[in-house]
C-alpha positions as CSV (number, residue, x, y, z in Angstrom):
1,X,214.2,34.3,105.6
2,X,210.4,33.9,107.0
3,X,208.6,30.8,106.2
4,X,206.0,31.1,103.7
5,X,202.5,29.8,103.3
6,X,200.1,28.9,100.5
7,X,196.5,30.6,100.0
8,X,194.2,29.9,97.6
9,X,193.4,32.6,95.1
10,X,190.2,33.0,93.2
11,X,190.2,34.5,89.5
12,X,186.6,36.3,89.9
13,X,186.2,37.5,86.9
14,X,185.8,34.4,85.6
15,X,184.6,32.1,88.5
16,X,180.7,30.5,87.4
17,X,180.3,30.3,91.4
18,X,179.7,26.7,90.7
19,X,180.3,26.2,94.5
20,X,182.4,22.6,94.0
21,X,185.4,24.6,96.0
22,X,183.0,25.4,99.2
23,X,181.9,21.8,99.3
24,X,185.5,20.3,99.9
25,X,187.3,23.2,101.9
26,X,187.9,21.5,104.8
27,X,187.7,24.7,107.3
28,X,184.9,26.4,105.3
29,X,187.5,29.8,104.1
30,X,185.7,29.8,100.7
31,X,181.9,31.5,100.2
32,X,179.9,32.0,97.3
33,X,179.5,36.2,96.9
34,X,176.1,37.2,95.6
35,X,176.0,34.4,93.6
36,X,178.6,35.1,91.3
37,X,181.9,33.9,92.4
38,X,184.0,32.0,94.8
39,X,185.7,34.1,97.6
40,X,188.2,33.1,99.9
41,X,188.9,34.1,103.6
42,X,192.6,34.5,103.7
43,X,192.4,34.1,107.8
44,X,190.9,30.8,107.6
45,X,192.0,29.4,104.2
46,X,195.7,27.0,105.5
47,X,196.8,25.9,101.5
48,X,195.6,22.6,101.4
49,X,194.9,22.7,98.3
50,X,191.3,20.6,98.0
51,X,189.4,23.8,96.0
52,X,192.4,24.2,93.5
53,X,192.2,20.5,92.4
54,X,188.5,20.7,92.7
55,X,187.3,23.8,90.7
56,X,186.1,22.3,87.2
57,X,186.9,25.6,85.7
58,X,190.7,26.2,87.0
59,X,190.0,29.2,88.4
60,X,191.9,28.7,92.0
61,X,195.3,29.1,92.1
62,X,197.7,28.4,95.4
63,X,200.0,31.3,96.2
64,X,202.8,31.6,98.5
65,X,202.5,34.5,101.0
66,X,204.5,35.4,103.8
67,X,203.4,34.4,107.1
């Protein structure tokens, strides 16, 4: 069995691009696209978790992936 990770996971479609989840990543994975929403950068985002909690509209989730 490989070990898994967690990544954070933006629902775009309903992301306000509010930008709360860029302010508290800690190695700066998430960007604000065109001013519309949140966008993560899977090579840099490690699961901490921070945007999830963060995001006043719920729209991060934290997925396991394969590493």
């Amino acid at each position: 069995m490989s070990p898994t990770k967690r990544r954070a996971v933006v629902d775009q479609a309903v992301c306000v691009a509010c930008g709360c989840c860029v302010k508290v990543c800690p190695l700066s994975a998430i960007r604000v696209e065109r001013g519309l929403y949140a966008a993560v950068d899977p090579a840099r985002c490690v699961g901490c978790g921070k945007c999830a909690k963060e995001c006043p509209a719920s729209v991060i989730r934290m997925e396991e992936v394969a590493r």
